[in-house]
KOLZA-265123 format. One line per 8 residues: number of its first residue (from 1); their letters; for each residue y negated, x negated, z of C-alpha. Coordinates in steps of 0.001 Angstrom, whole numbers, plus 500000, padded with zeros to 6 digits. Example, Ala and Ser with C-alpha at 12.3 -4.5 7.8 and 13.67 -1.06 7.14 Angstrom:
# residues 2
1 = as = 504500,487700,507800 | 501060,486330,507140
//
This chain:
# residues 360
1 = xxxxxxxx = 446174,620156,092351 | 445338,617060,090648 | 443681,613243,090669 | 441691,610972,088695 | 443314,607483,089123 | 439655,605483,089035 | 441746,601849,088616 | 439290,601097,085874
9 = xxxxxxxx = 436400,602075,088296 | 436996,599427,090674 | 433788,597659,090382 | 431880,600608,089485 | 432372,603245,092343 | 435434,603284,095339 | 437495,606338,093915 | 439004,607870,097223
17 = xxxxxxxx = 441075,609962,094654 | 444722,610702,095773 | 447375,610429,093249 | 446957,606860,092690 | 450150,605223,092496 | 451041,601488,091392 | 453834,601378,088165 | 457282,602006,088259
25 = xxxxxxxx = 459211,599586,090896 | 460009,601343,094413 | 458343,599720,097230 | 458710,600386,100418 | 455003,600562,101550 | 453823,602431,099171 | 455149,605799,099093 | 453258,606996,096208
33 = xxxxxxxx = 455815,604875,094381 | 458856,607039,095612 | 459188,608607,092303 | 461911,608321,089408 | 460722,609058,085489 | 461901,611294,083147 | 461740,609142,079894 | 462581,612222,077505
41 = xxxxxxxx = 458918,613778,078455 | 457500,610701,077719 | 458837,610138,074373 | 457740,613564,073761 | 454326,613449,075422 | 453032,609564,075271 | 452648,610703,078900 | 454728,609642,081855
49 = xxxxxxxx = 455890,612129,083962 | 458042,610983,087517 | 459368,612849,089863 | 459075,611965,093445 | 462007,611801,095993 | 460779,613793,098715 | 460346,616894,095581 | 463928,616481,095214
57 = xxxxxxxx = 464285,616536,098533 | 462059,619512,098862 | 464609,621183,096598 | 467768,620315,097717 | 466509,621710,101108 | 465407,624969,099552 | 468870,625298,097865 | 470970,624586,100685
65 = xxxxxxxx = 468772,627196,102830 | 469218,629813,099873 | 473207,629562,099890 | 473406,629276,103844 | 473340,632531,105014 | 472341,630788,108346 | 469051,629794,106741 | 467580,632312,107172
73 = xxxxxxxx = 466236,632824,103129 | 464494,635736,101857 | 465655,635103,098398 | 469620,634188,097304 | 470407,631238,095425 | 469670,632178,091832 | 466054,633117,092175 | 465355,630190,094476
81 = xxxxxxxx = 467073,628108,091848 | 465003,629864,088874 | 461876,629657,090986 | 461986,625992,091589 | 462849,625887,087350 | 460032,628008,087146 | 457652,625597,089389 | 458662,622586,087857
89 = xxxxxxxx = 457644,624302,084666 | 454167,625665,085565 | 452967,622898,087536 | 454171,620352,084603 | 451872,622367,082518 | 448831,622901,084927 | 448405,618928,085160 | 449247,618179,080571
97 = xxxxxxxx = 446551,620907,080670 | 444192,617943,082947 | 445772,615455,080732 | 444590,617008,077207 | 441285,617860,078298 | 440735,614692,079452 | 442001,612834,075996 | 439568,615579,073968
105 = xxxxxxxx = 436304,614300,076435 | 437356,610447,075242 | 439126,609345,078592 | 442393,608580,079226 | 445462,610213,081110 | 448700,608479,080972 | 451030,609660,084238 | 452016,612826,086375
113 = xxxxxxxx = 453219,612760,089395 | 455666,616134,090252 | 455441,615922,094313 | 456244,618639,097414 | 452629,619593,097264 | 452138,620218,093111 | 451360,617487,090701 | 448795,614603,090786
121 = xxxxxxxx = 448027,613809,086951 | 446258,609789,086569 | 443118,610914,084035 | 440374,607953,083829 | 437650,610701,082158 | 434067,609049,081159 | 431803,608773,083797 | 429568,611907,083290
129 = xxxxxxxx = 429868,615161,084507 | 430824,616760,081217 | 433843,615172,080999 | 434926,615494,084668 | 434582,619135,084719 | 436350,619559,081185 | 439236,617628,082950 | 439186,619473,085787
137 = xxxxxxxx = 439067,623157,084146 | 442025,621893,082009 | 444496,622756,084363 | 443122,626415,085043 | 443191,626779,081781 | 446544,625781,081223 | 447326,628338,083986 | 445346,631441,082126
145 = xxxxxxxx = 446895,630722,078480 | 450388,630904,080649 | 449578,634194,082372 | 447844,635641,078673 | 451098,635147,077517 | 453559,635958,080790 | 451379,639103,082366 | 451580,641218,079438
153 = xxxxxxxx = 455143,640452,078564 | 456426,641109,082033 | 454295,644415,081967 | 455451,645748,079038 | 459070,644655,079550 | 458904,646174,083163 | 456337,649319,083010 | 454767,647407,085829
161 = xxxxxxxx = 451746,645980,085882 | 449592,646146,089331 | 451098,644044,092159 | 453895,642855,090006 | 452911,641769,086395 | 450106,641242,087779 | 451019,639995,091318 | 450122,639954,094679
169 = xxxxxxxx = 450538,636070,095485 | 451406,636703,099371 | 454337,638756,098378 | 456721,636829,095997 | 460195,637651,098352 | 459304,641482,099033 | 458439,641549,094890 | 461799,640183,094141
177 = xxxxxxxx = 464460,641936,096759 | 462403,645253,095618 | 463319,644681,092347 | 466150,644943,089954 | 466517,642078,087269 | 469324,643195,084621 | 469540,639752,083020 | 468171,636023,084562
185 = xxxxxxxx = 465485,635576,082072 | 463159,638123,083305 | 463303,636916,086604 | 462680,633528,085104 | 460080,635429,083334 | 458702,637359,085832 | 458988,633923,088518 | 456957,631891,086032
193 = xxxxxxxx = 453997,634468,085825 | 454497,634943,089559 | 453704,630864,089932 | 451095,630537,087448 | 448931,632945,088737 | 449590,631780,092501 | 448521,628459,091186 | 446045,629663,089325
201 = xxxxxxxx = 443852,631230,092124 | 445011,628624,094866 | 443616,625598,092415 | 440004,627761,092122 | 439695,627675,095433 | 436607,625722,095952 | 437403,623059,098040 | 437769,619324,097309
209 = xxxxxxxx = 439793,617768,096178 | 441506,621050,094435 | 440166,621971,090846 | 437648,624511,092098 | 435927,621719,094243 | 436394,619200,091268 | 434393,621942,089155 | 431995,622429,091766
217 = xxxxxxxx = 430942,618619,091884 | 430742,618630,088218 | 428906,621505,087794 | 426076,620393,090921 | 426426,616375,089575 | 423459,616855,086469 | 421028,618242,089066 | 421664,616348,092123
225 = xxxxxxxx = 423436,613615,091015 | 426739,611862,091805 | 426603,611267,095253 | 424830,614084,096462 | 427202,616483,094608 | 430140,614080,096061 | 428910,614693,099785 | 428656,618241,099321
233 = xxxxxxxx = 431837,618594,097779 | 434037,616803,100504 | 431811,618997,103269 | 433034,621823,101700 | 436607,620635,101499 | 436792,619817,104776 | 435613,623549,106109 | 438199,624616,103357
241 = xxxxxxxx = 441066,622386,104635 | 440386,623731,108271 | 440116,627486,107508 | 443367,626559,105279 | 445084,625176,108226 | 444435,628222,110335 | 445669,630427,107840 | 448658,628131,107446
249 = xxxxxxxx = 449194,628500,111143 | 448609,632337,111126 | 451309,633050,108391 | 453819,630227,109233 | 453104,628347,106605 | 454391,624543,106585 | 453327,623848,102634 | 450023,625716,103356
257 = xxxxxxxx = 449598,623081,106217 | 450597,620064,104687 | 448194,620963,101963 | 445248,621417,104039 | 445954,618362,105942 | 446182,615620,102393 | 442616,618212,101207 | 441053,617410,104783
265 = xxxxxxxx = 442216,613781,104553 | 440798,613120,101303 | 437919,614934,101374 | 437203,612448,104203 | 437875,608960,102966 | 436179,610035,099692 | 433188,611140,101620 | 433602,607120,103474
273 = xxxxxxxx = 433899,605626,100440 | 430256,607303,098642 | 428599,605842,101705 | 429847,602649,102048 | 429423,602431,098785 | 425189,603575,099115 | 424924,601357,102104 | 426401,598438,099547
281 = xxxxxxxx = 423728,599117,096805 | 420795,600552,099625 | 420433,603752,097179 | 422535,606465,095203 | 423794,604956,092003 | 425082,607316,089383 | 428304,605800,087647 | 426839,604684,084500
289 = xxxxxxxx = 424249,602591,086609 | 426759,600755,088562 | 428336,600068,085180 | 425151,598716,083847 | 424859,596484,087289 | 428239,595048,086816 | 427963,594320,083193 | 424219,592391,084251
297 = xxxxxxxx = 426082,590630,087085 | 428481,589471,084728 | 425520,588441,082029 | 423721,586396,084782 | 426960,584721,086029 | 427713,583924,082212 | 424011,582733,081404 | 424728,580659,084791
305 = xxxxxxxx = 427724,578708,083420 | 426031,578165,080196 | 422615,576856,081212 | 424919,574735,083741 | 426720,573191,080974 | 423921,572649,079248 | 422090,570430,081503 | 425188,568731,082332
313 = xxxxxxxx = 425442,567683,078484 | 421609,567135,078395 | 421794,564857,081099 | 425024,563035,079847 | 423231,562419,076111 | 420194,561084,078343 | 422537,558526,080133 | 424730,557495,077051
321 = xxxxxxxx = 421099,556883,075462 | 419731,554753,078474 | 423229,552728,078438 | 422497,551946,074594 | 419087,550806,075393 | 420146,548451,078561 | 422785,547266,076149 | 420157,546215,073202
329 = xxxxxxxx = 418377,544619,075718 | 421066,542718,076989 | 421804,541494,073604 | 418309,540866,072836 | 416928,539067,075810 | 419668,538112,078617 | 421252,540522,081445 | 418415,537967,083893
337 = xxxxxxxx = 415978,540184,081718 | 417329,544035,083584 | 415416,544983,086651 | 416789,546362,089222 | 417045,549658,088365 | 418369,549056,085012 | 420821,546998,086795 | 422127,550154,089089
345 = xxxxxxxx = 422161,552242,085916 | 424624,549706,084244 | 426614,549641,087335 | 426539,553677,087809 | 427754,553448,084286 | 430516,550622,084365 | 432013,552233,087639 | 431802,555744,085822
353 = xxxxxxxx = 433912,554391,082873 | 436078,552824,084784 | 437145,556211,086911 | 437774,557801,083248 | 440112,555228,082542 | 441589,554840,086039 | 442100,559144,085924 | 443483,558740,082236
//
């Protein structure tokens, strides 16, 4: 799972993207910003990756369970502790994979988020539907150069390739108390391509806001257009997020649940936020048009100030000329010679002057 962090697309469309989280400093209404960084992967990326608390949380509950024997686990310590090694891993990967393809289309991607339910990478692609579904099919991608490389070595290590090289995603415990690892690298190994195709096939579901919906907006934007292809998008996420909430009820799932429930939530307030955002303009914009209307706003409001201070200087020359000329005439004739309105012009000016020196 990922998100485009649309900060930059304030003015130009309401983003209703998850994963959009506000720097580095803890605060307490805004648990987005529960995380801790991991500097090293930044120094190594230019990307910063955090960590939120409630993963770590998420683990150390997974742990404890796997050395209680009264918790009930289906899997002892050391292959919980490899698989969570092993998730950390794959899902870091899945969302650089966003990241890249996002650079290569000419956006930018500077922060993943590691959370309970997967990663949320911040990508800012260009607003066309090229780039969008390039970043979005970077993190399947990621996924398949993984398993190109994992499938066939666990295969050929193992002499097993149906339902465990290539694995059935439903059945990671029975896979691993059915099998005998000599050493802890294979089932690192074996975990790791057990993940990444899990993750794989979950993210092409299609159903917004995972990857497959993400692909399916892009892919239905160039002939319907932005909205239109939003709509339909979050429709079908929400029918996805319920039928994933019954299965998550059917097998006992609490993570399948909790992920249906954040899809079905922001399916709907992106869905709110393409139609307030029509009712604002009174048609469909595409993103490129409500670019060009903020960058005319922004023309008008500068030709505004301009042609503003240009009358204002126009009209001080004007009376700086007319004081000159009541002056001369002073000089020339007598002040009995003003009439009466040059008189309140050479009062308008005297009191004027004296303000500026009064303010001064």
């Amino acid at each position: 799972m990922s998100a485009w962090n649309d900060d930059d697309e304030r003015s130009e469309r309401p983003s209703g993207f998850a994963g959009d989280w506000r720097g580095a400093r803890l605060t307490f209404d805004d648990p987005m910003s529960w995380s801790l960084p991991l500097p090293l992967l930044r120094g190594l990326t230019g990307i910063e990756v955090r960590v939120h608390l409630f993963f770590l949380v998420f683990v150390l509950v997974l742990l404890g369970q796997a050395a209680s024997r009264e918790g009930g686990h289906p899997l002892g310590l050391q292959p919980t502790a490899l698989g969570l090694v092993a998730l950390f891993v794959v899902v870091l990967l899945h969302e650089y994979g966003h990241c890249i393809a996002c650079r290569a289309k000419g956006g930018t991607a500077d922060q993943i988020l590691i959370w309970p339910l997967g990663g949320l990478a911040t990508c800012n692609p260009p607003k066309n539907a090229s780039a969008h579904l390039w970043t979005a099919l970077g993190g399947p991608l990621a996924n398949l150069v993984i398993v190109a490389v994992l499938t066939p070595a666990v295969g050929l290590t193992t002499g097993r390739w149906l339902g465990f090289a290539i694995p059935d995603p439903r059945g990671l415990g029975a896979a691993v108390l059915a099998s005998d690892f000599a050493d802890w690298w294979m089932l690192l190994l074996f975990l790791a391509n057990f993940i990444a195709w899990a993750l794989l096939l979950f993210n092409l579901i299609p159903m917004f806001p995972l990857d497959g919906g993400r692909i399916v907006q892009a892919l239905l934007w160039p002939r319907m257009g932005y909205a239109r292809s939003m709509k339909i998008a979050c429709r079908s996420g929400l029918v996805g997020a319920v039928a994933l909430g019954f299965c998550a009820l059917l097998w006992d799932s609490t993570m399948l649940l909790a992920i249906a429930l954040f899809g079905g939530f922001v399916c709907y307030a992106t869905a709110r936020s393409v139609e307030a955002e029509r009712e604002f303009l009174g048609y469909d914009a595409e993103p490129s048009e409500l670019v060009d209307i903020e960058a005319e706003i922004e023309a008008t409001e500068l030709r505004a100030v301009r042609m503003a201070r240009a009358t204002a200087e126009k009209r001080q020359t004007e009376a700086e000329a007319e004081l000159d000329r009541i002056l001369d005439k002073i000089a020339r004739s007598g002040i009995e010679s003003l009439t009466a309105a040059e008189r309140a012009a050479l009062e308008r000016a005297t009191d004027e002057k004296r303000r500026r020196e009064q303010g001064g």
